[in-house]
N, C-alpha and C positions, 0 to 999 in steps of 0.2 A: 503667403507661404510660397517659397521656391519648391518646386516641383524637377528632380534631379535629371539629367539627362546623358545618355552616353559616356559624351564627351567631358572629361571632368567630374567622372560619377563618384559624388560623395557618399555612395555605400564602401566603395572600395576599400578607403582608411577603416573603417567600422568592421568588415570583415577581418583585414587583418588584426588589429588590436587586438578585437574578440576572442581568435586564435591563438595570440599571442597571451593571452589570459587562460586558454585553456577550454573555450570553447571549441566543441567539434564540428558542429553544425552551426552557420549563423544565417541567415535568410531574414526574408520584409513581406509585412504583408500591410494591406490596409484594415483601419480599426473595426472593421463590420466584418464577423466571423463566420459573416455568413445566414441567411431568415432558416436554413434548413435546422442548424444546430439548435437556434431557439423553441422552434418546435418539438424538438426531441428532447429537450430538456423539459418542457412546457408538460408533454406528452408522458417522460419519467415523472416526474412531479406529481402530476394527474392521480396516478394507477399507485404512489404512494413506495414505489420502485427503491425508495431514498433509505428508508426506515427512519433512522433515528437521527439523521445526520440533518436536522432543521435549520444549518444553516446557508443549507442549499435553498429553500425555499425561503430564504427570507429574504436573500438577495437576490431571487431569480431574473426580475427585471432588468438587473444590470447585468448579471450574469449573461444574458442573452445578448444584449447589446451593450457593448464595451463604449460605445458614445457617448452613453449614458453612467456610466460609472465618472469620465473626464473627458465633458466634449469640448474640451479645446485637440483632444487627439487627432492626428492626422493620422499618422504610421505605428506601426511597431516592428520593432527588432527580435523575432524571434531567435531561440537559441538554444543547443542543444547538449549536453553534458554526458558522454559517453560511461557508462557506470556497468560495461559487461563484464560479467564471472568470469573467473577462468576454468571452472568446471559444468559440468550441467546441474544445476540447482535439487534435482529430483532425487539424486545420489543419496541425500540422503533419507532420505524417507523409507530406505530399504536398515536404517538405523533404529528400532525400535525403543532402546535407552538414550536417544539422544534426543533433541530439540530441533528443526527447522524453523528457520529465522528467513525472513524473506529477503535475496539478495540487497536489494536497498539499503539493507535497513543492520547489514553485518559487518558496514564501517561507518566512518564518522556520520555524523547529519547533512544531508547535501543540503538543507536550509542554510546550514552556518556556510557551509564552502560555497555554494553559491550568490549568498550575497556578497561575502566579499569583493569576487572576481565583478560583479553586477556595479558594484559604487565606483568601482576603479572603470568600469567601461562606462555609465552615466555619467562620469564628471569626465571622460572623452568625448563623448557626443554633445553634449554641450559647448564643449571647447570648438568642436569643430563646424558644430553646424548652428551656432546660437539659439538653440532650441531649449525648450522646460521638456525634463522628462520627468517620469514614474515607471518605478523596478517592480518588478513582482517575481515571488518565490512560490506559487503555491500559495500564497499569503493572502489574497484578495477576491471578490467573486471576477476570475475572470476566469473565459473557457478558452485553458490552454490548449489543448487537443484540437481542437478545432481550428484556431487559429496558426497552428504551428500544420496544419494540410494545408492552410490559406497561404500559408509562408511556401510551400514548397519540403518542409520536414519530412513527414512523411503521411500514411493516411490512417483514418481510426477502423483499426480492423476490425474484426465480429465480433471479437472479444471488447470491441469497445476500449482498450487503449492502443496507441502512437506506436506504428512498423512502419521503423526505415529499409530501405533499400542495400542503406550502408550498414547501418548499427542496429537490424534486427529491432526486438523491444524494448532494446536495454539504454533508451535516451532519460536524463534528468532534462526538466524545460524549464525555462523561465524566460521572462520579456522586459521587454523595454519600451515602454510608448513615448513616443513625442509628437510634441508640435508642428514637427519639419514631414512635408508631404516628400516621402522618398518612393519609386518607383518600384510595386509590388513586383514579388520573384514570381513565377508560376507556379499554380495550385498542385500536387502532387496529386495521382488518379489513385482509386482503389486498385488495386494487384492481388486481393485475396482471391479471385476467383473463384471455383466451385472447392477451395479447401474450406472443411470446418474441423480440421483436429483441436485446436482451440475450445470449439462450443463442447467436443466430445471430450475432453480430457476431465474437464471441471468435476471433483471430488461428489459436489451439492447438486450438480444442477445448477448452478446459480441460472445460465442463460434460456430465456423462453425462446428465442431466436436469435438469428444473427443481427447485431449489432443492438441486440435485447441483453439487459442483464439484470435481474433484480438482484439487487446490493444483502436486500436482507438473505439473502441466500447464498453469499462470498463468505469466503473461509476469512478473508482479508477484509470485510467488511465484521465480520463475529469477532473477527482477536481483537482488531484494533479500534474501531470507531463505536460498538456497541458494548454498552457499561454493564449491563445484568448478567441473569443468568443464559447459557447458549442454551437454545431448543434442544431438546433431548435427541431429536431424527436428526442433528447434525454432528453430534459426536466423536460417533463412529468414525464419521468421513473425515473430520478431520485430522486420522491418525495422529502423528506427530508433529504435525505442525503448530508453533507456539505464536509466530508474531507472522501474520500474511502468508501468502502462499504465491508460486510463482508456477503452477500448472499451466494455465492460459497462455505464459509468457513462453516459457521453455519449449513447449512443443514446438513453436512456431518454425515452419521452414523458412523464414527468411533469415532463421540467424545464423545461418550456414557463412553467410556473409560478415557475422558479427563479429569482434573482437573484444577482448578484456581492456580493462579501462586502463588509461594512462596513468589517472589522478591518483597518486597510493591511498592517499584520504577514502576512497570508493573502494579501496583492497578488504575484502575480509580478513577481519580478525581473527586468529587465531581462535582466542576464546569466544567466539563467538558462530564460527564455521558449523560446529557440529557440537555444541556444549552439553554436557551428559545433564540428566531430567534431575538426577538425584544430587547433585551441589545448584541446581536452578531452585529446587521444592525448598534448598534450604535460605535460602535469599529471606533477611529482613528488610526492612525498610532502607536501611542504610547503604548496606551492602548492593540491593537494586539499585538505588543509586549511582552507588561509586563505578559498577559494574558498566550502566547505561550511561554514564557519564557524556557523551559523548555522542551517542547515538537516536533516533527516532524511538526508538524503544521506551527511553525512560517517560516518554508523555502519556502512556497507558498507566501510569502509577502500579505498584508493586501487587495489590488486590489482583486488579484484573489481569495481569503477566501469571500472575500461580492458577488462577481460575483458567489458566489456556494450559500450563503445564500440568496439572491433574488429569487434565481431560486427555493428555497424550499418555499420563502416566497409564489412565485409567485403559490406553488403547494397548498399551505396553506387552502383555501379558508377565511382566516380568514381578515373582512374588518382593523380591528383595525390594522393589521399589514400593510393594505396599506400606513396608515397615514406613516409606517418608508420606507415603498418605495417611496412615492411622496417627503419624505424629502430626501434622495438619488438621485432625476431628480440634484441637484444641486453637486453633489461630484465632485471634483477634477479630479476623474479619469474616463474618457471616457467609461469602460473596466464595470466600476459601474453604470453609469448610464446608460449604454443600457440593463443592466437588470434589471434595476430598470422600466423602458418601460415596459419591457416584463413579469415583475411580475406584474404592474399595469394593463396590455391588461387582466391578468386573473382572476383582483379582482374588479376592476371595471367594471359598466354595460357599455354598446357604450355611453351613452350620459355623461357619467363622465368621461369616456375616451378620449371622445372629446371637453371636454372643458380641462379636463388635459394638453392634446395637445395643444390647440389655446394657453392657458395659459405659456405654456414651451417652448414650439417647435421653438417660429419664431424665438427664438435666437442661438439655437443649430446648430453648425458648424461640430460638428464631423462626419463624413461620416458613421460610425459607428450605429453611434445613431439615426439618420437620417435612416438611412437602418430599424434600429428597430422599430419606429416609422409607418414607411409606412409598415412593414410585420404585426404589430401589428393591424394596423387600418383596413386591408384586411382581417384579421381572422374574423371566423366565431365565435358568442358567445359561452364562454365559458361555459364547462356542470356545472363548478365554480359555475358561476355569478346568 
């Protein structure tokens, strides 16, 4: 393996390309991310931190050590995909009829946009340095974060994801390993100092401490990676927010620094910036489809996307939106209509609620719904109603 040197440094071409591709950040690191992250991952894992997300732990070994995923690696090309809003994400959550979508996730899939730019920069690296590589999108057990501090990116804050210097938190990552031993960038330090607005903003609690975060406790870990029902004591908290949450992200001061993204593919959507709760309730199968087309969103399938949007309905206070929760007691899917219960316990008064019930109830089978029902009719009135 040639090992790169100053003069003649064949990172240089790689950088440029990379940019020229659309990359904002591009940096090197070597394939060992480090014993500290294993640990901490070893340590999440342990305590059960993960929840339901089992395929963290099934690949933890490699996850931890990226040698061990392809040890023929020498290097990797870290790199970083600027995807900053152009307003502050929080705006709308002062929206009580509308939907929050987590900025990622309110233009195209950066999966698709960045693997493309990623094949067109692998068959570069190849060309130039006669090396085998392997692209990763998010796609594989590897620990981006960690290596993308190893690269020089930036470092994993208390909140536990990636703040640059330049681009705040608002980087997409992906990598590139090869063969060719290239000459790592320097590690980027921790800069959060004695800020914790980050650990204090979060809705849940999610964080036990700094650079603590149990996942079963992320608003972004409830909408999107956990399939049932949400625990009832996080509801609330989750006001309007339908798909992730970018509290954590947004406070941060370093994105004072930050800019909105180049790539239009990463622009919010229109229909998708602030989309009212009451044409989201009425989303069939199809239609979430046609709508998500496009976006990270549609891989929650259409169930679990309305079982996030009752729950805002339900935070709503607003009656007119009842009317699209009492036409949801009838959906198809179990999963929908026990939050369509539980958004109705906190729009209507007790004696609308209980003729709701007598009206619905005696033919509901789902054990589910049944559960909802009887914890719904037990509460105390809402400070809502």
């Amino acid at each position: 393996m040639r090992i790169s040197t100053p003069e003649g440094d064949p990172r240089d071409p790689l950088r440029a390309r990379a940019k020229e591709l659309g990359f904002e950040a591009v940096r090197f690191a070597r394939v060992d991310a480090g014993p500290q992250a294993g640990e901490n991952l070893k340590r999440f894992l342990a305590e059960g931190r993960h929840g339901s997300m089992g395929w963290m732990e099934a690949h933890a070994e490699r996850r931890a050590a990226p040698g061990i995923l392809w040890p023929e690696a020498r290097s990797v090309i870290m790199l970083g995909a600027n995807y900053g809003p152009d307003r502050d994400p929080r705006d709308v959550l002062e929206n009580r009829v509308g939907g929050a979508i987590s900025v990622y996730a309110q233009g195209d899939d950066y999966h698709d946009v960045l693997k493309g730019r990623l094949r067109v920069l692998a068959r570069f690296v190849v060309e130039k340095l006669s090396s085998q590589v392997k692209l990763f999108v998010d796609t594989a057990p590897v620990m981006e974060k960690p290596l993308a501090q190893e690269a020089g990116l930036g470092w994993q804050g208390k909140h536990t994801n990636l703040v640059s210097r330049e681009f705040g938190s608002w980087l997409f990552l992906a990598s590139i390993f090869t063969t060719h031993e290239l000459e790592p960038d320097l590690r980027e330090e921790d800069h959060c100092g004695s800020c914790r607005r980050c650990l204090d903003a979060c809705p849940t609690r999610a964080f036990t401490g700094p650079y603590r975060i149990d996942a079963r406790r992320c608003i972004s870990y409830l909408t999107i990676e956990h399939k049932g029902h949400i625990a009832l004591e996080f509801r609330e908290a989750m006001g309007n927010r339908i798909y992730g949450c970018d509290d954590c992200l947004a406070v941060c001061p370093w994105n004072r620094f930050a800019s909105s993204a180049h790539e239009a593919r990463f622009h919010a959507r229109e229909d998708l910036r602030e989309p009212t709760l009451a044409a989201l309730a009425r989303l069939d199968d199809a239609a979430f489809r046609q709508l998500f087309r496009k976006s990270p969103v549609k891989r929650i399938g259409r169930d679990r996307f309305l079982r996030n949007v009752l729950i805002a309905i339900g935070n709503s206070g607003s009656m007119a939106l009842a009317r699209e929760a009492g036409r949801l007691l009838g959906d198809s899917s179990p999963l929908v209509r026990a939050m369509a219960v539980w958004a109705l316990s906190r729009l209507l008064d007790r004696d609308a609620f209980a003729a709701c019930a007598a009206a619905n109830f005696s033919s509901e089978t789902d054990t589910d719904v049944r559960a909802e029902w009887a914890v719904a009719s037990a509460l105390p009135v809402s400070p809502q109603r």
